[in-house]
C-alpha positions in Angstrom: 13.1 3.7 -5.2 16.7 4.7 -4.4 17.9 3.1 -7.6 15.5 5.4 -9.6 12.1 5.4 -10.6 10.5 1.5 -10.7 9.7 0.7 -14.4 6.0 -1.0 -15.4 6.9 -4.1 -14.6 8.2 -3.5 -10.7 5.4 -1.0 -10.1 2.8 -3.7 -11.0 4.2 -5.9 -8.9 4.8 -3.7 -5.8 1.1 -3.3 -6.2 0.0 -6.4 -6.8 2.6 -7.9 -4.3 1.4 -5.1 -1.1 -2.6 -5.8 -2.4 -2.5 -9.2 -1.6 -0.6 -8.6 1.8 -3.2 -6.1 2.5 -6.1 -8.5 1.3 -4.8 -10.8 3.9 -4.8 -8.6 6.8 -8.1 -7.4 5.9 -9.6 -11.0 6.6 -8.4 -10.6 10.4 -10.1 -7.1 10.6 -6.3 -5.3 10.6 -5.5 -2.7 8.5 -1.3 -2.1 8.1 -1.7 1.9 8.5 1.2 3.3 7.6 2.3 2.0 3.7 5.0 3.8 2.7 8.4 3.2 0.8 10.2 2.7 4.3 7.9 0.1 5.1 8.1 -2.0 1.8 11.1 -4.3 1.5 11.9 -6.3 -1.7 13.0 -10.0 -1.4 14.3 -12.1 -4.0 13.2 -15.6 -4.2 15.1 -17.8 -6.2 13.3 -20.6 -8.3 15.7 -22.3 -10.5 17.8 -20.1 -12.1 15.3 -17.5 -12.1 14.8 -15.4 -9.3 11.4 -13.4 -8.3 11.2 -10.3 -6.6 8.2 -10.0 -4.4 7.3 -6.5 -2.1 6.4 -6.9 1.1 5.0 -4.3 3.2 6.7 -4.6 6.8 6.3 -2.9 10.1 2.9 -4.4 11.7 3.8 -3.4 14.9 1.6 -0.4 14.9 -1.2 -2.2 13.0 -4.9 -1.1 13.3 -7.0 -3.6 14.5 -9.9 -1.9 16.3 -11.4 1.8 14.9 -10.2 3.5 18.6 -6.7 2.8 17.2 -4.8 5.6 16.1 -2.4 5.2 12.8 0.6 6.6 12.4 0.7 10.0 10.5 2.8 10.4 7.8 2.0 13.5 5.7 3.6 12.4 2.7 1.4 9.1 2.2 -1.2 8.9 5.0 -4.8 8.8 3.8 -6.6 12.1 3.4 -9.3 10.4 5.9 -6.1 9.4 8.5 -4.5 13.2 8.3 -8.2 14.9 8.7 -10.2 12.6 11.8 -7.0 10.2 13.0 -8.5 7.3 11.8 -8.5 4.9 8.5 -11.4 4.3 6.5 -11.9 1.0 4.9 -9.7 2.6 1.6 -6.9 3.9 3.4 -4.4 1.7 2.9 -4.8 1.3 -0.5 -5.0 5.3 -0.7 -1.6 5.1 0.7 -0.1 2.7 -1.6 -1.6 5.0 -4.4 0.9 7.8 -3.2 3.6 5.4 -2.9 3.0 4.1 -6.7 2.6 7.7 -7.6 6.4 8.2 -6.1 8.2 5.3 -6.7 7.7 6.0 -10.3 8.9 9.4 -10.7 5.8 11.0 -9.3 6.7 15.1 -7.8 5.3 14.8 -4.0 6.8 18.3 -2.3 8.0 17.7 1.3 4.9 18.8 3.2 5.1 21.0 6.6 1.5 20.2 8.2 -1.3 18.5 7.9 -3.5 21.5 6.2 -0.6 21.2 3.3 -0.9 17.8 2.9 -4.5 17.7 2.5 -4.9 20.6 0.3 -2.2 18.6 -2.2 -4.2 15.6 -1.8 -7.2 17.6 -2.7 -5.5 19.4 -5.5 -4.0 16.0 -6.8 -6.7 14.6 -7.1 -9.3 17.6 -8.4 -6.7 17.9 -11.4 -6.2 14.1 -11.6 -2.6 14.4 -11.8 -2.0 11.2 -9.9 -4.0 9.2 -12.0 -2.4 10.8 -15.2 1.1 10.3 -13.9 0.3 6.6 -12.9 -1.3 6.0 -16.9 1.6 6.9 -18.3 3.4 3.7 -16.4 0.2 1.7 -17.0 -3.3 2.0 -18.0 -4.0 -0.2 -15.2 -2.4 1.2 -12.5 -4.5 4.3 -13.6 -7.4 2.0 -13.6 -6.8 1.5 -9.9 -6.2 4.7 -8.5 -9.7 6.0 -10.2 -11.0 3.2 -8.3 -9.6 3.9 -4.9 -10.6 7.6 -5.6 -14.0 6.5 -6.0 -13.6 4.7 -2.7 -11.8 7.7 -0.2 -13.3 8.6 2.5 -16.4 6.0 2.4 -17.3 3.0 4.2 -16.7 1.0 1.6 -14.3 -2.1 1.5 -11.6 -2.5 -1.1 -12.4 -5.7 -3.8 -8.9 -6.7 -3.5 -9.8 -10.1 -5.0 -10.7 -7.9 -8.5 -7.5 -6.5 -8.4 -5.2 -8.9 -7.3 -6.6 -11.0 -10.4 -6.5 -8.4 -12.6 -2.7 -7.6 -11.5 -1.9 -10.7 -11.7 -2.9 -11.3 -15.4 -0.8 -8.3 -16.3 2.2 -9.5 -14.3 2.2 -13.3 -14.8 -0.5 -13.9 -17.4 -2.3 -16.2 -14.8 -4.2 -16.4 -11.6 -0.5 -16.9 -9.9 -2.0 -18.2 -6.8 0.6 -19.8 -5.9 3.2 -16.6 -6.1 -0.3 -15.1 -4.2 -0.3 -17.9 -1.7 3.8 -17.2 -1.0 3.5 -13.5 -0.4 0.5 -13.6 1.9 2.8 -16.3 4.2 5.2 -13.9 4.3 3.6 -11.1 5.3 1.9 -13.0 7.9 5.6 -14.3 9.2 6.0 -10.8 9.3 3.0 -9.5 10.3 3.8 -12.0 13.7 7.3 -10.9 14.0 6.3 -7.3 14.1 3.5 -7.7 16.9 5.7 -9.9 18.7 8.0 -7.1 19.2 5.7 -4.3 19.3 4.1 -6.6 22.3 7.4 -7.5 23.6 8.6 -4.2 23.8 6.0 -1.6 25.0 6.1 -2.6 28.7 3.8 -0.7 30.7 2.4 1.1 27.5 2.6 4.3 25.9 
């Protein structure tokens, strides 16, 4: 996002890359929490002479696993569900990579003081569907998705990530890509490992 808004092409794979990271937490019962542009890091894998960039969503450490854990609050890109009762519902991470697609591609999100600000722009985007408009003008499908995880905020309903992840990956690679699928879920969980590993290693008597 530093070098300027992410074009079609990189915002389609940041969401297909961080869906299928997330689709592989959600198979342990963990939910990441806290998606947002600080916790996404591109890596560049080379094949050939080509090189892929794939988007990995970092910083497991504070992982949810059980619903008495508390996620992190960001008031930028926290879920409306996180910000209002301290807890995710089954949508909130991808409600939160919504708001990161909606800013890394040129989306306006003011700086927000407090929680009751950040809900009433939630509210407000959403009302007005500004963030699904913004996000059709990169991509009919990335609007697609965000009237889907609308439709989903705030319930107890799961994400299909499978849908998505095969619909992404027809738009980004013309093909099921399971392999590219099958090399970004290893990395995440390499990850995933490495951050609980330190978050375990480091937290001593607790906090």
């Amino acid at each position: 996002a530093r070098d300027g808004p992410f074009s079609s092409d990189d915002a389609l794979r940041c969401c297909r890359d961080c869906l299928v990271a997330l689709r592989s937490a959600a198979t342990a019962s963990v939910q990441h929490g806290d998606i947002s542009p600080e916790n996404i890091i591109r890596v560049f894998n080379m094949q050939g002479t080509r090189h892929k960039v794939l988007y990995i969503p970092v910083s497991w450490g504070r992982a949810v696993l059980e619903d008495r854990d508390s996620p992190a609050i960001n008031l930028q890109f926290s879920s409306s569900h996180a910000l209002q009762h301290g807890k995710l519902c089954p949508a909130s991470d991808a409600e939160s990579l919504v708001y990161l697609l909606f800013f890394v591609t040129g989306g306006r999100m003011h700086p927000q003081d407090s929680i009751e600000s950040a809900l009433q722009w939630r509210e407000k985007s959403w009302a007005t569907r500004s963030i699904q408009q913004h996000l059709g003008e990169v991509s009919p499908l990335l609007k697609a998705f965000s009237d889907y995880v609308d439709s989903l905020c705030g319930t107890p309903y799961p994400v299909d990530y499978d849908i998505w992840v095969k619909r992404l990956n027809r738009a980004v690679d013309g093909s099921g890509s399971a392999d590219r699928g099958k090399m970004i879920e290893e990395v995440a969980m390499t990850l995933r490992l490495e951050n609980v590993a330190e978050s375990s290693g480091t937290s001593g008597g607790g906090t």
